[in-house]
C-alpha positions in Angstrom: 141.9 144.4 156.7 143.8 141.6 155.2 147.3 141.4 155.2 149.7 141.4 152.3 153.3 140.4 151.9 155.8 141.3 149.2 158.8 138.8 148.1 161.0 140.5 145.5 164.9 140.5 145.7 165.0 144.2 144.2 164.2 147.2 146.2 162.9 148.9 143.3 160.0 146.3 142.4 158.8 146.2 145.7 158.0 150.3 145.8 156.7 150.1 142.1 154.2 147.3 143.4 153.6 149.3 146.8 152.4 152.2 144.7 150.6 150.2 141.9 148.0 148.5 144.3 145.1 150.6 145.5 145.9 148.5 149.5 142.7 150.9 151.1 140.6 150.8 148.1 140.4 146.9 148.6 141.1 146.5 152.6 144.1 145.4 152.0 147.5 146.6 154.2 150.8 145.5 152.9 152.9 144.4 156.5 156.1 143.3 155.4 158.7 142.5 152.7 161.5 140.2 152.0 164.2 140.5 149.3 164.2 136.3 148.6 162.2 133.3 149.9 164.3 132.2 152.7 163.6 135.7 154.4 160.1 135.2 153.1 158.9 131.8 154.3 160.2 133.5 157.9 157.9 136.5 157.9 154.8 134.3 156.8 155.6 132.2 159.5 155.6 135.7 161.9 153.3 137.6 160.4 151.1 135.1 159.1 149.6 137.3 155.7 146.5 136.2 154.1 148.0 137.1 150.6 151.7 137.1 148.9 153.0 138.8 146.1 156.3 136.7 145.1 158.8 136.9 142.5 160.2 133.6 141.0 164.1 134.1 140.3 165.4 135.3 143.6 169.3 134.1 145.3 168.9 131.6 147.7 165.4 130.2 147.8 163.8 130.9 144.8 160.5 131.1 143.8 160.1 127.4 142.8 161.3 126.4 146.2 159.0 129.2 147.9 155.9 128.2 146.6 156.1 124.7 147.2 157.0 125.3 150.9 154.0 127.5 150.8 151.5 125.1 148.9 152.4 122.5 151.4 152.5 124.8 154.7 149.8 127.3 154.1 147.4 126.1 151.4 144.6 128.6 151.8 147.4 131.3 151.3 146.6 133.3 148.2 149.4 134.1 146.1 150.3 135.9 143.5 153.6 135.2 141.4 155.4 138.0 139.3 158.0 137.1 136.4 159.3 137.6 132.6 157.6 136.2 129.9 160.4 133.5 128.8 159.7 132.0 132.2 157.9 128.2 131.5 159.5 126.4 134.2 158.5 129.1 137.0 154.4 129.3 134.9 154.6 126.0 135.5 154.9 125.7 138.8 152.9 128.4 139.7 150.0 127.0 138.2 150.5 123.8 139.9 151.0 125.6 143.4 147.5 127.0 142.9 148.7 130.5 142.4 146.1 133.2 141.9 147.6 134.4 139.3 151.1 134.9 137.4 151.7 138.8 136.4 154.1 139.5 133.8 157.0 141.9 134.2 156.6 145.0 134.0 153.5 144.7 136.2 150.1 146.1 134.6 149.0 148.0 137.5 145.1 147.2 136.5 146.0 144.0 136.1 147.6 144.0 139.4 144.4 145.2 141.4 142.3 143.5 140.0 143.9 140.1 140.8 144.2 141.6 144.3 140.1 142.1 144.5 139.7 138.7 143.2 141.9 137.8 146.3 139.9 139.4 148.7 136.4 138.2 147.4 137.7 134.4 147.4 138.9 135.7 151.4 135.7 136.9 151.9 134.1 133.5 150.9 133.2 130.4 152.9 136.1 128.2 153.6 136.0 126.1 150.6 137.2 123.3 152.4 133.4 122.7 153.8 132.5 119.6 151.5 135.3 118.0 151.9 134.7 118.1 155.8 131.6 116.3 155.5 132.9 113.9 153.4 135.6 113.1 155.9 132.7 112.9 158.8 130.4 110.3 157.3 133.1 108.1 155.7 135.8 108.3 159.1 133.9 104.9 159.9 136.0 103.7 156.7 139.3 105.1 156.8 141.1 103.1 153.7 138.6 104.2 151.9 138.6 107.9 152.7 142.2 107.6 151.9 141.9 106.1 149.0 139.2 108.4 147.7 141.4 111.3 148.7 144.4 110.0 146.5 142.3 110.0 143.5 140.7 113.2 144.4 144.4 115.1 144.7 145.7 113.3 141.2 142.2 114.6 139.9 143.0 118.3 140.9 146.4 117.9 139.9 145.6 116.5 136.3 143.4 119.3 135.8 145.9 122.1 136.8 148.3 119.9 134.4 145.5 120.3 131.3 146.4 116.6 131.3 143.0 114.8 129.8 144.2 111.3 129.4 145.2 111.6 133.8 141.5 113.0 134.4 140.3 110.2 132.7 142.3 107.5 134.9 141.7 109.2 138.3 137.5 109.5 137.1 137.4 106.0 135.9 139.6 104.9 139.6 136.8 106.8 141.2 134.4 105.3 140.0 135.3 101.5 140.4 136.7 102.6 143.9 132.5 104.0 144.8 131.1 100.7 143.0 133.1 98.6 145.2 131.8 100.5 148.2 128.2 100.7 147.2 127.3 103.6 148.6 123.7 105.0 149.4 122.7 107.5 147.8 122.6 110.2 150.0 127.0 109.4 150.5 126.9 109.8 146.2 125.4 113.2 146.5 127.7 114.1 149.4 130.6 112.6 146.7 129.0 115.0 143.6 129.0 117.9 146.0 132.4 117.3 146.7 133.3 116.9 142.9 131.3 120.1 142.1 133.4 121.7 144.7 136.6 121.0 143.2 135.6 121.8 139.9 134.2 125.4 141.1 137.6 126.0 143.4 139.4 125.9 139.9 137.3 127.8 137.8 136.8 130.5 140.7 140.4 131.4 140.2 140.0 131.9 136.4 136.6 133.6 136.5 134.9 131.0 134.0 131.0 131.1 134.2 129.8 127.1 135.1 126.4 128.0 135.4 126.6 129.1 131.3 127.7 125.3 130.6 124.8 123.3 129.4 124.8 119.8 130.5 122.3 116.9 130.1 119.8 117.2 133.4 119.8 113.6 135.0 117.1 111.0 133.9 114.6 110.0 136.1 115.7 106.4 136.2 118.7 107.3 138.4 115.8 108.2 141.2 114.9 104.9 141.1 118.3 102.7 140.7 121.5 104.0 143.0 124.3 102.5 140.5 122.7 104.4 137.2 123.0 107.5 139.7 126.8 106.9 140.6 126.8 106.6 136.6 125.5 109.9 136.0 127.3 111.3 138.6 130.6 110.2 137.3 129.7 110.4 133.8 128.8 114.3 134.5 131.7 115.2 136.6 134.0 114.1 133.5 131.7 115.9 131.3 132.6 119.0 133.2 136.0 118.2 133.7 137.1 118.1 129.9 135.6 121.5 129.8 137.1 122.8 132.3 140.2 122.1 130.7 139.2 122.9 127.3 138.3 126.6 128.9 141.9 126.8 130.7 143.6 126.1 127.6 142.1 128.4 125.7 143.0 131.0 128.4 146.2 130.0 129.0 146.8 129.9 125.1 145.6 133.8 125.3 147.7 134.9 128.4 150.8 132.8 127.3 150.9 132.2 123.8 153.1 130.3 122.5 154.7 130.6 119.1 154.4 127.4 117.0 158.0 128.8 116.0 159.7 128.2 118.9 158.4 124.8 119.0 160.0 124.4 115.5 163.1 125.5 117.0 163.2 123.4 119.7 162.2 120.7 117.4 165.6 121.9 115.5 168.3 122.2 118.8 166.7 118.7 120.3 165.6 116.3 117.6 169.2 114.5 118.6 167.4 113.4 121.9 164.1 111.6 122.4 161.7 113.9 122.0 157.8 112.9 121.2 154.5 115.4 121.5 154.1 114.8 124.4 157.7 115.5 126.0 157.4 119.0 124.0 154.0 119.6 125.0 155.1 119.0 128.6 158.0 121.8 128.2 155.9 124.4 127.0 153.2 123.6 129.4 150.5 122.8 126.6 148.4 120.2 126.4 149.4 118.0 124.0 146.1 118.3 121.4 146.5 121.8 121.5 150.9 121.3 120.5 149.4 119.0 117.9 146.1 121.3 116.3 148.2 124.7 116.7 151.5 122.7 115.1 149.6 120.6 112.2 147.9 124.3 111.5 151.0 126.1 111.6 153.2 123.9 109.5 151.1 121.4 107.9 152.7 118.4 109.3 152.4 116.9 112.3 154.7 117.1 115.7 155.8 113.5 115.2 156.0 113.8 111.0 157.9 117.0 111.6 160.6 115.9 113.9 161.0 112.6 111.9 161.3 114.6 108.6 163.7 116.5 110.2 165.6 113.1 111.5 165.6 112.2 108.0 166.7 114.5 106.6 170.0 114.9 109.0 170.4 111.3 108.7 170.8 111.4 105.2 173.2 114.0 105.1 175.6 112.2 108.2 175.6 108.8 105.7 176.2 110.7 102.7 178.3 113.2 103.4 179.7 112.4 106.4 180.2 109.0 105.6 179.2 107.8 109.3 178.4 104.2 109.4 174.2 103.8 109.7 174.3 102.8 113.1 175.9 105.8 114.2 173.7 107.9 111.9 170.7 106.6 113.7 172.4 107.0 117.1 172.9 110.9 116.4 169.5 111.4 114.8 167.9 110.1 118.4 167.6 106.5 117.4 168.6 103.7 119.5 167.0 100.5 117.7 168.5 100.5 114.6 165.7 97.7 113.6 163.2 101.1 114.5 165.6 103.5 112.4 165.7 101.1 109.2 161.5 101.0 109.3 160.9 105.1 109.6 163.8 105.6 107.1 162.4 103.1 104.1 158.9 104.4 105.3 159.8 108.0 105.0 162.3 108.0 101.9 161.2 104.9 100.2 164.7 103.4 100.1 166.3 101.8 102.7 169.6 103.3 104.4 171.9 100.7 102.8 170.3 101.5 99.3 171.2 105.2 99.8 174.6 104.4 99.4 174.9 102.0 96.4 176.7 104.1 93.4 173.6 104.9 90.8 173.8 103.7 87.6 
């Protein structure tokens, strides 16, 4: 049977979640508890569990803290994180961490089980770390390289968990000048699209999306015959795959987590004062920043950057007007700090300049 541990700082959330999972049902045994991470990260260490059920606001260690000890200490640990719904900062790092998943208090108890059987079938799977391995025994003769190739690879995975498109972009294009400098046979290309396959298929494993339903261009017979044009369509594939990947995640996060374009308003509202841009909102509510932009132009009709500028505006107006502040310190409070900047989006957006708004009208 595999082992489970619980990580809750009440008493009462760790019986409701002892008599929510069906332990026999899935051969699962639950062999100790902990009522914050400190006490947590000690048990693992004891009792070594193959899967943890964790809280994220705990005394002491937290959650944060606890699953960051955990991703770099025990990554083949399967974890599952528990919290409320207002909870972005914790999501966020949960999804980073690699957890299995991130239930939502109070716990639905089918939801509960049937993250746990996803659990055990991924324990019940080959070691996913199998590709990799052979990577690292025919390329050991080159170490730089293998360490280089291993950077990209871990910005790759981590761009993806991060719905970041523009990163997966960068790390695919560094991987692919890094493999044309090496010239590689093409047997070590294959071994490299395995491995990219691989990482691709450890991500979508979690979230139960169907790769084999994706339809992709089969390669050209050309690449048979000429080794670059097949570390072309290699590379040119695994992006291919890689932007939907994280078109697919979004749209599941989006469904799990939805976030209302309201709130974005209202943060727009409490923070327009500071630097904010698309993507510095996007990156709080852990969106990507097309989907902020498509759900935000479609909700309001403007755009992130129109709206928070309008809203600049229109504040700026009033602290010149009514306020009688001087424009530079107008500009400073509206989150402008080149005046030069502040003149430009004010004439662009009003028409007049800021100087003209206070000449007496005729």
């Amino acid at each position: 049977m595999y082992k489970v541990m619980l990580i809750d700082d009440e008493p009462w959330s760790r019986k409701v979640i002892k008599q929510l999972g069906e332990w026999e049902k899935h051969g699962l045994t639950v062999v100790g508890e902990a009522d914050d991470g400190s006490e947590g990260l000690r048990l693992i260490e004891e009792l070594l569990p193959d899967i943890v059920v964790t809280d994220m606001r705990m005394p002491g260690v937290d959650g944060v803290e606890l699953l960051l000890a955990l991703n770099k200490n025990y990554p083949a640990l399967k974890i599952i994180v528990m919290s409320g719904y207002d909870d972005f900062v914790y999501l966020k790092q949960a999804i980073k961490s690699q957890a299995r998943d991130y239930l939502l208090k109070p716990v639905d108890p089918i939801e509960l089980n049937h993250t746990l059987a996803k659990c055990v079938s991924e324990l019940n799977q080959t070691p996913r770390s199998s590709t990799l391995s052979s990577i690292r025994s025919f390329l050991l003769s080159d170490s730089k390289f293998l360490d280089q190739y291993l950077e990209y690879r871990n910005l790759l995975h981590g761009y993806l968990l991060d719905l970041n498109a523009s990163g997966v972009k960068q790390s695919i294009n560094n991987l692919k000048q890094l493999l044309e400098r090496e010239q590689l046979e093409d047997s070590k290309v294959k071994e490299i699209e395995r491995d990219l396959t691989q990482l691709l298929e450890n991500i979508t494993g979690n979230y139960e999306i169907d790769v084999s339903q994706w339809d992709f261009p089969e390669p050209s017979k050309k690449s048979v015959r000429d080794p670059f044009h097949t570390l072309n369509e290699t590379i040119g594939a695994a992006e291919q795959r890689y932007m939907r990947l994280i078109n697919e995640l979004e749209e599941l996060r989006s469904k799990k987590h939805k976030i209302d374009m309201s709130e974005v308003q209202n943060y727009i509202h409490r923070n327009y004062k500071e630097g904010i841009t698309l993507e510095s909102i996007a990156d709080y509510f852990y969106i990507s920043k097309e989907h902020l932009s498509r759900s935000f132009k479609t909700f309001s009709g403007d755009t992130v950057t129109d709206y928070i500028n309008r809203k600049r505006m229109e504040k700026a107006k009033q602290l010149i007007v009514e306020h009688k502040l001087s424009i530079k310190h107008a500009a400073e409070m509206t989150g402008y700090t080149d005046l030069a900047y502040f003149y430009r989006v004010f004439k662009k957006h009003n028409g007049f300049t800021p100087g003209e708004l206070r000449k007496p009208k005729d």
